[in-house]
mmCIF file of the N, C-alpha and C atoms, coordinates in Angstrom:
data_MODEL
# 
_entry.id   MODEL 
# 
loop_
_atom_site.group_PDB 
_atom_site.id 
_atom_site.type_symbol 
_atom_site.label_atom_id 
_atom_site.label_alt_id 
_atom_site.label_comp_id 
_atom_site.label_asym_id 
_atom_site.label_entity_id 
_atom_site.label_seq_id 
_atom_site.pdbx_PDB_ins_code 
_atom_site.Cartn_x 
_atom_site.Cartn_y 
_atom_site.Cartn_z 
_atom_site.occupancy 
_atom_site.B_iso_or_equiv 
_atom_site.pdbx_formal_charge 
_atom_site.auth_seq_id 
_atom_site.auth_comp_id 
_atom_site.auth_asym_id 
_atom_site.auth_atom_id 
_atom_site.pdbx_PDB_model_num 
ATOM 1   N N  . UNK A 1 1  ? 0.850   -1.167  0.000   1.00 0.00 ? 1  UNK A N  1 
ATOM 2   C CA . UNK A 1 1  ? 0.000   0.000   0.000   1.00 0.00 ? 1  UNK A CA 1 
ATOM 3   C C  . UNK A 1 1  ? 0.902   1.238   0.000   1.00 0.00 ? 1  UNK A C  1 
ATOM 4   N N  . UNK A 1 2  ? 0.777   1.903   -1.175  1.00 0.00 ? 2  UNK A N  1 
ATOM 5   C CA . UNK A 1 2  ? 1.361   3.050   -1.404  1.00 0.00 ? 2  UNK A CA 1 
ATOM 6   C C  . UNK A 1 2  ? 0.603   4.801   0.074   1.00 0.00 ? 2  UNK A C  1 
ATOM 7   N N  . UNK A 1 3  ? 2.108   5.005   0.349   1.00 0.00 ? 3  UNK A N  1 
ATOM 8   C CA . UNK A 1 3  ? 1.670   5.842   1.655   1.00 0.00 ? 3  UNK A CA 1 
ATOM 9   C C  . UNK A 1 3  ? 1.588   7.435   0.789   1.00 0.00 ? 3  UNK A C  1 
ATOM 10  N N  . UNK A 1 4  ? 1.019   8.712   0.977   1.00 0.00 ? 4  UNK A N  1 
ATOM 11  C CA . UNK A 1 4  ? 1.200   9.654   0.727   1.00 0.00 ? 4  UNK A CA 1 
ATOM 12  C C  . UNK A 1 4  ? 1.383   10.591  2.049   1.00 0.00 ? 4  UNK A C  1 
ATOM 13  N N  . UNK A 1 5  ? 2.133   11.513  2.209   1.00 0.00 ? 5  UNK A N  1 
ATOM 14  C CA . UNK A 1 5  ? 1.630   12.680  3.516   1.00 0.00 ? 5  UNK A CA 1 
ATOM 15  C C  . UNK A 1 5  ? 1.867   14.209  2.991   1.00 0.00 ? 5  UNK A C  1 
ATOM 16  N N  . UNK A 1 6  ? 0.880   14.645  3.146   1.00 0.00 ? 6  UNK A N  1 
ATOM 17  C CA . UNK A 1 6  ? 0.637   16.267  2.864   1.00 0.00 ? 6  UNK A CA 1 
ATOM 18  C C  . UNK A 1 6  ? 0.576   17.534  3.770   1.00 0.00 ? 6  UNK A C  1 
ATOM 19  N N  . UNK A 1 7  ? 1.629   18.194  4.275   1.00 0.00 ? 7  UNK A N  1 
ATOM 20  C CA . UNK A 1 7  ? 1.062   19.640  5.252   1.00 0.00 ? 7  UNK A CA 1 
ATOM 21  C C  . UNK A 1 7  ? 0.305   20.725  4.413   1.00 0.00 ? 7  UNK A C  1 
ATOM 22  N N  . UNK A 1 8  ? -0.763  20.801  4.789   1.00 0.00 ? 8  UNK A N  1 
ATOM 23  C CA . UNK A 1 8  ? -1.529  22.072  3.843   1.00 0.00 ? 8  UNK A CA 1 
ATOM 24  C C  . UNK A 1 8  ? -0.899  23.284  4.449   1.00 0.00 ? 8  UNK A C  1 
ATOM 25  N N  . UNK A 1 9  ? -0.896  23.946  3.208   1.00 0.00 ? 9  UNK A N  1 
ATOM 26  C CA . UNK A 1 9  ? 0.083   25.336  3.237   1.00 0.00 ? 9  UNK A CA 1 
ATOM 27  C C  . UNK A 1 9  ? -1.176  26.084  3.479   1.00 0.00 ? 9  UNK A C  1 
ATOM 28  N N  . UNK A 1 10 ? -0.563  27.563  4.184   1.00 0.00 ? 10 UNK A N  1 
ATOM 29  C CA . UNK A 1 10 ? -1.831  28.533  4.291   1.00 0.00 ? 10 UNK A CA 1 
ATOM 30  C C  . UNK A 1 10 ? -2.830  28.914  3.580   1.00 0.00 ? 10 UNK A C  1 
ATOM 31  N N  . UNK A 1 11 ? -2.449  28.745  2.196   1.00 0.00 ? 11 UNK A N  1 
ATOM 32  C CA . UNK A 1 11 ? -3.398  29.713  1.052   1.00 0.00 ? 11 UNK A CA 1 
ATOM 33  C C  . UNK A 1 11 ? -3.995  28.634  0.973   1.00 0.00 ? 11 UNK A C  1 
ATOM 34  N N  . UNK A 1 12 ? -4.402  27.178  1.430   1.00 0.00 ? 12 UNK A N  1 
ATOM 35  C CA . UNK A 1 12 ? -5.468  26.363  1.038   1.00 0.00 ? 12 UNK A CA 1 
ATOM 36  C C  . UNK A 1 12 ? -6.305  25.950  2.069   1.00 0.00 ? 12 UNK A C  1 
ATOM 37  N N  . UNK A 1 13 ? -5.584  26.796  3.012   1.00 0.00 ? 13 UNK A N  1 
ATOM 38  C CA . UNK A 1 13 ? -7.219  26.862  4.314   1.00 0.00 ? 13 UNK A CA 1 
ATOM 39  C C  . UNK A 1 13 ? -8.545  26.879  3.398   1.00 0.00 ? 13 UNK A C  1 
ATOM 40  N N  . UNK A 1 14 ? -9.399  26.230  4.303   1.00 0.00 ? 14 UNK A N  1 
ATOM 41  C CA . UNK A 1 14 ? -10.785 26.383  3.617   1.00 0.00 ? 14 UNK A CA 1 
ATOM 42  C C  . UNK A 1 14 ? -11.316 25.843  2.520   1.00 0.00 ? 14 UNK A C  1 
ATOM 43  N N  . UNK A 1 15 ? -10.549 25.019  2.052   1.00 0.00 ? 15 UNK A N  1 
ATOM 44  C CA . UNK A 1 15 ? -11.170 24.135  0.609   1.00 0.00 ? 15 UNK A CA 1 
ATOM 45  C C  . UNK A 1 15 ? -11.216 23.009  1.516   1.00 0.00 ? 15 UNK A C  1 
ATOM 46  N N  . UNK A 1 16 ? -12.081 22.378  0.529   1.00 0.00 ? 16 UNK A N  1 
ATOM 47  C CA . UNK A 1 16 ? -13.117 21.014  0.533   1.00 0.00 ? 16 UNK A CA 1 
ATOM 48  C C  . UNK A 1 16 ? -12.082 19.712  0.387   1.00 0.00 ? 16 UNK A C  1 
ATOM 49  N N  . UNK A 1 17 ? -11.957 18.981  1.104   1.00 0.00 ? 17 UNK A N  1 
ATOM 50  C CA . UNK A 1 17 ? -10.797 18.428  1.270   1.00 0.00 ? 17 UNK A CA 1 
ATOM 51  C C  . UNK A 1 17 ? -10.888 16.893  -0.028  1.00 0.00 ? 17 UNK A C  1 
ATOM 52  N N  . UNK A 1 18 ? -11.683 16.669  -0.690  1.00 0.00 ? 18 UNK A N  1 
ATOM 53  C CA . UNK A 1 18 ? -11.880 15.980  -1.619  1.00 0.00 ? 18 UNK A CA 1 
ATOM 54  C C  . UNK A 1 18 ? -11.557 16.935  -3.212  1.00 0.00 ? 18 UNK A C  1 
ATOM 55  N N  . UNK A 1 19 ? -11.841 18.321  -3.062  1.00 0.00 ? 19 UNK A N  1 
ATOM 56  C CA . UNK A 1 19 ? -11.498 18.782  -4.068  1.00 0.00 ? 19 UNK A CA 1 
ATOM 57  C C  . UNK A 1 19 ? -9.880  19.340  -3.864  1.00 0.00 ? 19 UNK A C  1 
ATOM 58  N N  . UNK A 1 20 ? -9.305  19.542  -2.820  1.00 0.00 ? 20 UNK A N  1 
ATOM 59  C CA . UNK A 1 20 ? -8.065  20.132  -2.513  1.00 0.00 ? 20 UNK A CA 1 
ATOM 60  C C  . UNK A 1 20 ? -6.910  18.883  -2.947  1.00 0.00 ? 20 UNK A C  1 
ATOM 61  N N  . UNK A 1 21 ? -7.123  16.964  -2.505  1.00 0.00 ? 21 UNK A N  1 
ATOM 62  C CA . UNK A 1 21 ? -6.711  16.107  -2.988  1.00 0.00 ? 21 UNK A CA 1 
ATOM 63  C C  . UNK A 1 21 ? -6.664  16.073  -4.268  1.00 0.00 ? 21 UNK A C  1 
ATOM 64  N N  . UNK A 1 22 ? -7.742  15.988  -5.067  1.00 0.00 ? 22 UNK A N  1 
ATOM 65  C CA . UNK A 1 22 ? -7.982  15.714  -6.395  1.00 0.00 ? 22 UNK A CA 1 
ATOM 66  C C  . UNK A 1 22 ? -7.406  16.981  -7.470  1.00 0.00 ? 22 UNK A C  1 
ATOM 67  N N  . UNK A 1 23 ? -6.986  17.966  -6.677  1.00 0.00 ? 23 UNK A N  1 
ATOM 68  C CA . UNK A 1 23 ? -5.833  18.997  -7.577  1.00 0.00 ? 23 UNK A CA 1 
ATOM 69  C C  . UNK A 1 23 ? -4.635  18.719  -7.065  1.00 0.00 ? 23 UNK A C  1 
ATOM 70  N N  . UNK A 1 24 ? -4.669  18.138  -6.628  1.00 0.00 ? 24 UNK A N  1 
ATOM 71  C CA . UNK A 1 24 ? -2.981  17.368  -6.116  1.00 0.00 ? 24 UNK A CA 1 
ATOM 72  C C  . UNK A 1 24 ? -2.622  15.444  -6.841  1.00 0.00 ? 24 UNK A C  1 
ATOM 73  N N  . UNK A 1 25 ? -3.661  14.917  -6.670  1.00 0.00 ? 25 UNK A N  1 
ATOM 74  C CA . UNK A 1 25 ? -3.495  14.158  -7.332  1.00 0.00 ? 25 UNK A CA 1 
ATOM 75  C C  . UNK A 1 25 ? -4.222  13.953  -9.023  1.00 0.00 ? 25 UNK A C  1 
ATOM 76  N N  . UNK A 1 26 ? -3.774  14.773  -9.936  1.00 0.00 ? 26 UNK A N  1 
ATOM 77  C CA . UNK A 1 26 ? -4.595  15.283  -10.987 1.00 0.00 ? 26 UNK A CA 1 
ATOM 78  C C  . UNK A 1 26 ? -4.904  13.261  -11.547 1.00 0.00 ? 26 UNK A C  1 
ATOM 79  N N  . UNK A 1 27 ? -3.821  12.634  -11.365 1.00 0.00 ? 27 UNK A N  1 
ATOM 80  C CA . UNK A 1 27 ? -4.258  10.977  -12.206 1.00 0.00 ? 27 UNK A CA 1 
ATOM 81  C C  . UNK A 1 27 ? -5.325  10.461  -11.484 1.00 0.00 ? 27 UNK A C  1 
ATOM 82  N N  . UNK A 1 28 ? -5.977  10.515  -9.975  1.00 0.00 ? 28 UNK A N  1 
ATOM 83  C CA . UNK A 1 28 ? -7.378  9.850   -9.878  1.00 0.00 ? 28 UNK A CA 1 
ATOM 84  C C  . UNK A 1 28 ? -8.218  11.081  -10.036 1.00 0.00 ? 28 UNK A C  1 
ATOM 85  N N  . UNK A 1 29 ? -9.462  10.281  -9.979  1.00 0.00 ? 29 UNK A N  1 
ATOM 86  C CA . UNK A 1 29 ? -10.612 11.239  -9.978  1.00 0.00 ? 29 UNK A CA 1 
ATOM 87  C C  . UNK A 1 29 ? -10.556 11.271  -8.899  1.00 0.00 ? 29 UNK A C  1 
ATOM 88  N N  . UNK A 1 30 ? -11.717 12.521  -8.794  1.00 0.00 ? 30 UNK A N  1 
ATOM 89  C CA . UNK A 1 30 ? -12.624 12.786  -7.152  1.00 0.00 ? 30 UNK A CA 1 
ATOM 90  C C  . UNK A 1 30 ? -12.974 12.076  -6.714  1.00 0.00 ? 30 UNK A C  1 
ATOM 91  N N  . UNK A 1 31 ? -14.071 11.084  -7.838  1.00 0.00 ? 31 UNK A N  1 
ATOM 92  C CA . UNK A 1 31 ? -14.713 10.344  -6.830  1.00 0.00 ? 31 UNK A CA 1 
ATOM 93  C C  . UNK A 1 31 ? -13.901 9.287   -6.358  1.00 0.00 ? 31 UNK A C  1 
ATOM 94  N N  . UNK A 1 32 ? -13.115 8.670   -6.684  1.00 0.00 ? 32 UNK A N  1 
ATOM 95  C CA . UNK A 1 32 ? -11.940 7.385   -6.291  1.00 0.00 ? 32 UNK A CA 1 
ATOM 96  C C  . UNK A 1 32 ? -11.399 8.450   -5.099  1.00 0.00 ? 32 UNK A C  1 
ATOM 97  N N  . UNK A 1 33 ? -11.084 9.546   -4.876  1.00 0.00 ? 33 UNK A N  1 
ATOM 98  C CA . UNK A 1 33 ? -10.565 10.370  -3.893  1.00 0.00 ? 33 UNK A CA 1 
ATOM 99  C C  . UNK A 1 33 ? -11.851 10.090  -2.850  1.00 0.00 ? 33 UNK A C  1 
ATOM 100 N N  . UNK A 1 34 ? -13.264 10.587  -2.990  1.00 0.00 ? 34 UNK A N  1 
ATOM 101 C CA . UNK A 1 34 ? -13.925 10.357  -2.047  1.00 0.00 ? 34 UNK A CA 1 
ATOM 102 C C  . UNK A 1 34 ? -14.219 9.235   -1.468  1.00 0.00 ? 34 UNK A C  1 
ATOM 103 N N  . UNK A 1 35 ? -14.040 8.028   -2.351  1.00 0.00 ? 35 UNK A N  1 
ATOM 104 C CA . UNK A 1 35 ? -13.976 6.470   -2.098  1.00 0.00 ? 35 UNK A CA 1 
ATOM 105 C C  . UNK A 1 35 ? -13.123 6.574   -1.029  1.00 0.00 ? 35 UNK A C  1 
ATOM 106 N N  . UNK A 1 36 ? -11.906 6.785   -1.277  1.00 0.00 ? 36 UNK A N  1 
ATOM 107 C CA . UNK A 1 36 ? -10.838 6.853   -0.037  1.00 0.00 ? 36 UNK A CA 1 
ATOM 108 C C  . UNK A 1 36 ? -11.207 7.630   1.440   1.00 0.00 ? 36 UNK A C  1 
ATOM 109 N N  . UNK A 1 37 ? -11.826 8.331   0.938   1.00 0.00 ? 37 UNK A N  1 
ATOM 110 C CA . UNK A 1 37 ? -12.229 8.976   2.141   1.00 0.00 ? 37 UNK A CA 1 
ATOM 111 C C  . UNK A 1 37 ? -13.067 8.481   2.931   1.00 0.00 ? 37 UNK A C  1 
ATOM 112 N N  . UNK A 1 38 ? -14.140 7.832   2.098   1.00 0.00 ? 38 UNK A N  1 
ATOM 113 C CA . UNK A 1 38 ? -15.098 7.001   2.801   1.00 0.00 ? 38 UNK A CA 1 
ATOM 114 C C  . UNK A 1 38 ? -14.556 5.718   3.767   1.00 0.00 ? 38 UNK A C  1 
ATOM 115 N N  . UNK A 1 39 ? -13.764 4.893   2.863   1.00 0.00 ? 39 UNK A N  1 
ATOM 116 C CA . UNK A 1 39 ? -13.024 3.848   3.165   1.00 0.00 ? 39 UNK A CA 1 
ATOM 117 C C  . UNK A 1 39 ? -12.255 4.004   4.652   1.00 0.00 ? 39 UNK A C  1 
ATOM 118 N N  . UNK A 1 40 ? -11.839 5.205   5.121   1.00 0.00 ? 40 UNK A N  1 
ATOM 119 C CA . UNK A 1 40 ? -11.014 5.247   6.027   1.00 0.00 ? 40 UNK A CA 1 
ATOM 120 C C  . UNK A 1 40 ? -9.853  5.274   5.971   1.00 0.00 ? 40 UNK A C  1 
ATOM 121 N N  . UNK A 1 41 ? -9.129  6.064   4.166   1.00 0.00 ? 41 UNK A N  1 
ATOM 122 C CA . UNK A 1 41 ? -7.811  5.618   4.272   1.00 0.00 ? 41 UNK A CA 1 
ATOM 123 C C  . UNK A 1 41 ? -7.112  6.711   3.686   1.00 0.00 ? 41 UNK A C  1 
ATOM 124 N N  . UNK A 1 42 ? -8.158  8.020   4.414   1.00 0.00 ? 42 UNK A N  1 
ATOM 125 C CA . UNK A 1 42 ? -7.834  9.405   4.197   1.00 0.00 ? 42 UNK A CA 1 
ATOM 126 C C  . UNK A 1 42 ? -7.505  9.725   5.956   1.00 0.00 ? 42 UNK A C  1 
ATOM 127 N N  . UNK A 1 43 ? -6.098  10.305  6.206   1.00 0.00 ? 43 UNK A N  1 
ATOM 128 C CA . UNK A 1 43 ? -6.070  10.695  7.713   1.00 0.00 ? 43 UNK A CA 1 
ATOM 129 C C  . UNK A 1 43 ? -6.043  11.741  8.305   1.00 0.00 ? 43 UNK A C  1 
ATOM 130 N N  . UNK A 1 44 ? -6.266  12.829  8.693   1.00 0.00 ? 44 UNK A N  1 
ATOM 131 C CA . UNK A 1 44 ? -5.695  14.494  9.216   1.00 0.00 ? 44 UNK A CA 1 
ATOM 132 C C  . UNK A 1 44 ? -5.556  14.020  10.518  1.00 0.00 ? 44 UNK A C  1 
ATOM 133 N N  . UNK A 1 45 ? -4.489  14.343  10.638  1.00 0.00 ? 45 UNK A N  1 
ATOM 134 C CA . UNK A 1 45 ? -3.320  14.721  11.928  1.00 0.00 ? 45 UNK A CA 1 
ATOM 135 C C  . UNK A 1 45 ? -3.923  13.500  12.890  1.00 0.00 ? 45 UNK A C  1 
ATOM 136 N N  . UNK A 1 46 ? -3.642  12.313  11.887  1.00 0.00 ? 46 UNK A N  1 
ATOM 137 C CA . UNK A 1 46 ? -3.943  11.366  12.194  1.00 0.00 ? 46 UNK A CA 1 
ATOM 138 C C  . UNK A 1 46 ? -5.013  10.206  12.883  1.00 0.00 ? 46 UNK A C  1 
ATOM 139 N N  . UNK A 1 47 ? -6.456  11.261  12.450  1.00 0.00 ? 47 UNK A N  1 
ATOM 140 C CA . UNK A 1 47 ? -7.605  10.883  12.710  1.00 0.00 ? 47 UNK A CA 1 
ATOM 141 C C  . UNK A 1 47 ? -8.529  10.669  11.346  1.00 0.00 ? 47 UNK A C  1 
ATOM 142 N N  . UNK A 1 48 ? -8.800  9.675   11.091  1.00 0.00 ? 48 UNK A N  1 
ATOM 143 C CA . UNK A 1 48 ? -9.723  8.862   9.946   1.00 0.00 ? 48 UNK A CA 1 
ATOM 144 C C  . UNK A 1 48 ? -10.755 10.607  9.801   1.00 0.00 ? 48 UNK A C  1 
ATOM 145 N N  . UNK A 1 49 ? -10.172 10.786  8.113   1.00 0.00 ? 49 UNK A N  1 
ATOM 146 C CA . UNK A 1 49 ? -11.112 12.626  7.860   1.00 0.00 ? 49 UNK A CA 1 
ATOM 147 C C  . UNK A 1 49 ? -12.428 11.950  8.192   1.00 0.00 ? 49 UNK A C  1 
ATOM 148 N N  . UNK A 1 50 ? -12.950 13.086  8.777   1.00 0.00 ? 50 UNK A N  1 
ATOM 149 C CA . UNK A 1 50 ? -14.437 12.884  8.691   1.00 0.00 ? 50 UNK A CA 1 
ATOM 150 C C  . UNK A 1 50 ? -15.387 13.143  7.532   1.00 0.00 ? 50 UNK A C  1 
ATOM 151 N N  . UNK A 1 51 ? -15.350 13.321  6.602   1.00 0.00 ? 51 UNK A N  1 
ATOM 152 C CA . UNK A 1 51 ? -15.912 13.708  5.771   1.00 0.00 ? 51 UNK A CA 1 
ATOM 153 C C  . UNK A 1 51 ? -15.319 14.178  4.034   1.00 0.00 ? 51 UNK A C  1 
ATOM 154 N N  . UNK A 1 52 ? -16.009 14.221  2.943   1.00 0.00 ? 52 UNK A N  1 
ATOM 155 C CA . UNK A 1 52 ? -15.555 14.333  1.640   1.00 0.00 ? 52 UNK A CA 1 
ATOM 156 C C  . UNK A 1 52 ? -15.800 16.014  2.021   1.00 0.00 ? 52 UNK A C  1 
ATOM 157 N N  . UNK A 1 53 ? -16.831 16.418  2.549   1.00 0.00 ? 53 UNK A N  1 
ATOM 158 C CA . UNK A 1 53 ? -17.108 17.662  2.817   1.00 0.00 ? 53 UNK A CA 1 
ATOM 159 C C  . UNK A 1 53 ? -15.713 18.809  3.735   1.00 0.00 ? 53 UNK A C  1 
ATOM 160 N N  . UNK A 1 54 ? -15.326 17.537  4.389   1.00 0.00 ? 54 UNK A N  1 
ATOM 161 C CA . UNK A 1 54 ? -14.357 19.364  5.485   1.00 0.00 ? 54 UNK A CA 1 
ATOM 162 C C  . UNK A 1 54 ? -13.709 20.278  4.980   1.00 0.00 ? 54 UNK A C  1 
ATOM 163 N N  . UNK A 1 55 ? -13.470 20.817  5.629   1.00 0.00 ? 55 UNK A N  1 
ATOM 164 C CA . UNK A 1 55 ? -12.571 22.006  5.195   1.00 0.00 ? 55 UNK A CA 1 
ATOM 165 C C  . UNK A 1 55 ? -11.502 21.880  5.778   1.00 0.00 ? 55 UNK A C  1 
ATOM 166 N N  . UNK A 1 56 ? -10.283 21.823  5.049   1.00 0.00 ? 56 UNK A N  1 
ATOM 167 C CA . UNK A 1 56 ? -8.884  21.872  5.450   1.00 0.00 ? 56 UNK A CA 1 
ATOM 168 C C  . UNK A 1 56 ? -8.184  23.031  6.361   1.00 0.00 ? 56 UNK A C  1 
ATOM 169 N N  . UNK A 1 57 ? -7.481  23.123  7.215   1.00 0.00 ? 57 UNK A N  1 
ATOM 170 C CA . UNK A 1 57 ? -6.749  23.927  7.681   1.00 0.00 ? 57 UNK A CA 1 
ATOM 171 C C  . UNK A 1 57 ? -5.225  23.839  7.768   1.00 0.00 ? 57 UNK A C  1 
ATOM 172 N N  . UNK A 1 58 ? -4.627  25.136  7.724   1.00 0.00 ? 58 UNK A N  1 
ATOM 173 C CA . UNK A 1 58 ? -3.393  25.271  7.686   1.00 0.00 ? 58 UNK A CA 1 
ATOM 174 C C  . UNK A 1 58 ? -2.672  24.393  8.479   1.00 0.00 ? 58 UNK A C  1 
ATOM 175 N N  . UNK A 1 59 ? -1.325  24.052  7.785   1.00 0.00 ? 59 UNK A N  1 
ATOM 176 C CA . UNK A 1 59 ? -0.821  23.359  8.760   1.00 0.00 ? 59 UNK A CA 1 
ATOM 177 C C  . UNK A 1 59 ? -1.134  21.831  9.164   1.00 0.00 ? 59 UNK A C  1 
ATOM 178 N N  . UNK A 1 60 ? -2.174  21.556  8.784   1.00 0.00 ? 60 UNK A N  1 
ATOM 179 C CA . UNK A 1 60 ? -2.478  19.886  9.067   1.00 0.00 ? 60 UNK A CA 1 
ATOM 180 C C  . UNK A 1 60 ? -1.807  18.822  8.061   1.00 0.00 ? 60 UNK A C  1 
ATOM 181 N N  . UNK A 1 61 ? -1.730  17.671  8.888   1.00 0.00 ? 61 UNK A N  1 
ATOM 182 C CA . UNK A 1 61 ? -0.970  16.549  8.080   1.00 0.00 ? 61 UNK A CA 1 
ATOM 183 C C  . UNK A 1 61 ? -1.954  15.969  7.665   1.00 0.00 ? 61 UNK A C  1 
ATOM 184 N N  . UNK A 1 62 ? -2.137  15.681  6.494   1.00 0.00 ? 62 UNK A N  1 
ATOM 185 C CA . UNK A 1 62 ? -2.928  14.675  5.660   1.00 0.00 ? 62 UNK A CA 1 
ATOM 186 C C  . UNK A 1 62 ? -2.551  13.315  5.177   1.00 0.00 ? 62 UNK A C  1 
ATOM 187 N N  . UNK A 1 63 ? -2.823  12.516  5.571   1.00 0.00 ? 63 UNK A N  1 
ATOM 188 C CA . UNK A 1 63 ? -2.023  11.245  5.491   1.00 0.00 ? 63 UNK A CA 1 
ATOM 189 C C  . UNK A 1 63 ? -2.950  10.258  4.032   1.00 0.00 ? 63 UNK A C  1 
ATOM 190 N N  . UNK A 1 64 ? -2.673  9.833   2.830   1.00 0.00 ? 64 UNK A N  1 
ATOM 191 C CA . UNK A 1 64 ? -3.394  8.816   2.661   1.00 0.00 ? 64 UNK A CA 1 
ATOM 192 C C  . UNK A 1 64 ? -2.910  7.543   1.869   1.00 0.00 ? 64 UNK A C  1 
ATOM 193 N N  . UNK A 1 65 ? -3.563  6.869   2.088   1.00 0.00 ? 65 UNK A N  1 
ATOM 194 C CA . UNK A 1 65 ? -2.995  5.142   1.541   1.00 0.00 ? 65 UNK A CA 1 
ATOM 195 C C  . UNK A 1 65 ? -3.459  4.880   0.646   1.00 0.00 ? 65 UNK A C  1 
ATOM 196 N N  . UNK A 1 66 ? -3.039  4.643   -0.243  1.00 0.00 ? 66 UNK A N  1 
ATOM 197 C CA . UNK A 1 66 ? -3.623  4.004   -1.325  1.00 0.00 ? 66 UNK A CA 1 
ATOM 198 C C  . UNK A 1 66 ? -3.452  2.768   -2.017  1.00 0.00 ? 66 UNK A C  1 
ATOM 199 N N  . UNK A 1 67 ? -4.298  1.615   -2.074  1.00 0.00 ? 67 UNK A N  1 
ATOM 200 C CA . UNK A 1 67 ? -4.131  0.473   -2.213  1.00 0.00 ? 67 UNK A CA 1 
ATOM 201 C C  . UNK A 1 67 ? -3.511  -0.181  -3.881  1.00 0.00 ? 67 UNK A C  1 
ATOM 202 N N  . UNK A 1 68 ? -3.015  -1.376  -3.263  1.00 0.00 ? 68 UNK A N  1 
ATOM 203 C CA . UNK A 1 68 ? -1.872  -1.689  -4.620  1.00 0.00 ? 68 UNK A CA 1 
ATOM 204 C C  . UNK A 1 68 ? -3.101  -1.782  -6.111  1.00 0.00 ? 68 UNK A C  1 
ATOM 205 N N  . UNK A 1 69 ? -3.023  -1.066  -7.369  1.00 0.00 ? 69 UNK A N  1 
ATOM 206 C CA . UNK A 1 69 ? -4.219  -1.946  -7.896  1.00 0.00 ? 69 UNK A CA 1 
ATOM 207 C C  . UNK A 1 69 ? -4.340  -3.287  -8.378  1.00 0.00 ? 69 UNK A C  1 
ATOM 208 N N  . UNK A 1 70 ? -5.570  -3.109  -8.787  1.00 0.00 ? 70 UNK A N  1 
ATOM 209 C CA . UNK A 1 70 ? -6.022  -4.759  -8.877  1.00 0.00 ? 70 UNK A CA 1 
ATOM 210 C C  . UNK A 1 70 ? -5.893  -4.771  -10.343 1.00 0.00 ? 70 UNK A C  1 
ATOM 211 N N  . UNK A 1 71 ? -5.081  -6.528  -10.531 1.00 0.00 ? 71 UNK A N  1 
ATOM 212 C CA . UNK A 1 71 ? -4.843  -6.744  -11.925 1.00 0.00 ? 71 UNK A CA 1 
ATOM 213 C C  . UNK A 1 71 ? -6.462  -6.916  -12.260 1.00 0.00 ? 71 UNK A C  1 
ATOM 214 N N  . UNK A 1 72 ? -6.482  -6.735  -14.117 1.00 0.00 ? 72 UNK A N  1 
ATOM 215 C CA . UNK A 1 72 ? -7.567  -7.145  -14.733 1.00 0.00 ? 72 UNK A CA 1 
ATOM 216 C C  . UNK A 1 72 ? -7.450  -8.422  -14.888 1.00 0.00 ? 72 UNK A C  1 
ATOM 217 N N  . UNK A 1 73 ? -8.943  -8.542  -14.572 1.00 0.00 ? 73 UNK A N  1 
ATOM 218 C CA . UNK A 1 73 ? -8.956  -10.357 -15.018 1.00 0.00 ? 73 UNK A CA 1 
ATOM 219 C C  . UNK A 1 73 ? -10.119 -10.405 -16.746 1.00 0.00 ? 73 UNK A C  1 
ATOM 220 N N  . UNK A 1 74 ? -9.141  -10.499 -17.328 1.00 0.00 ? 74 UNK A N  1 
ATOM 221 C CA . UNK A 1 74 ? -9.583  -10.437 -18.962 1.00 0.00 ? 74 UNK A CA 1 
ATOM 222 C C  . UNK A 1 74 ? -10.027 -11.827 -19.293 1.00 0.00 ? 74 UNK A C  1 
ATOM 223 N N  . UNK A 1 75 ? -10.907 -12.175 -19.739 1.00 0.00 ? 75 UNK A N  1 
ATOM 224 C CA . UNK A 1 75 ? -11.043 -13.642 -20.513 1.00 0.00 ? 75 UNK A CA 1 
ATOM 225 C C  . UNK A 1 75 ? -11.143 -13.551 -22.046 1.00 0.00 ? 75 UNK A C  1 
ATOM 226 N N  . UNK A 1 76 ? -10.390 -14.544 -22.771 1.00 0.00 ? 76 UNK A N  1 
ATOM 227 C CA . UNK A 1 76 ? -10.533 -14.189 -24.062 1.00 0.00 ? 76 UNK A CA 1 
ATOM 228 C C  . UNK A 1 76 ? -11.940 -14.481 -24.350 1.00 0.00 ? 76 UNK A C  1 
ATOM 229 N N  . UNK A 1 77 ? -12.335 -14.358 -25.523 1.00 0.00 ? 77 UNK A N  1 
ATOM 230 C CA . UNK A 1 77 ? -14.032 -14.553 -26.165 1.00 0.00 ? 77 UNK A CA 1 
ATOM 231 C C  . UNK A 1 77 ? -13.972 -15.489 -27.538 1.00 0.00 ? 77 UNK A C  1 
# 
């Protein structure tokens, strides 16, 4: 499981912490960002985020995990 950790800088107080991820990680979407969040494997200052909704504050550690992906299972036809 791939680890990430983030200190939010001042000028991003106050954004929505599903949209503040998802301009940081431009390769997933939001919603795979809010999946994570839901999942429990989004952290601030090391408490499971509460929500796709919060609002970030300065200075906090954002912790998140992201799981190895899953091979495709293709069958020929």
């Amino acid at each position: 499981m791939e680890k990430k950790t983030i200190i939010v800088a001042p000028q991003d107080q106050g954004k929505r912490l599903d949209k503040f991820l998802s301009s940081l990680f431009t390769q997933i979407s939001r919603t795979r960002i809010q999946q994570l969040i839901k999942e429990k494997k989004v952290f601030i200052n090391q408490q499971p985020a509460p929500s796709v909704h919060y609002q970030i504050r300065a200075n906090e550690q954002i912790v998140i995990f992201f799981p190895p992906p899953q091979p495709l299972k293709l069958t020929p036809e």
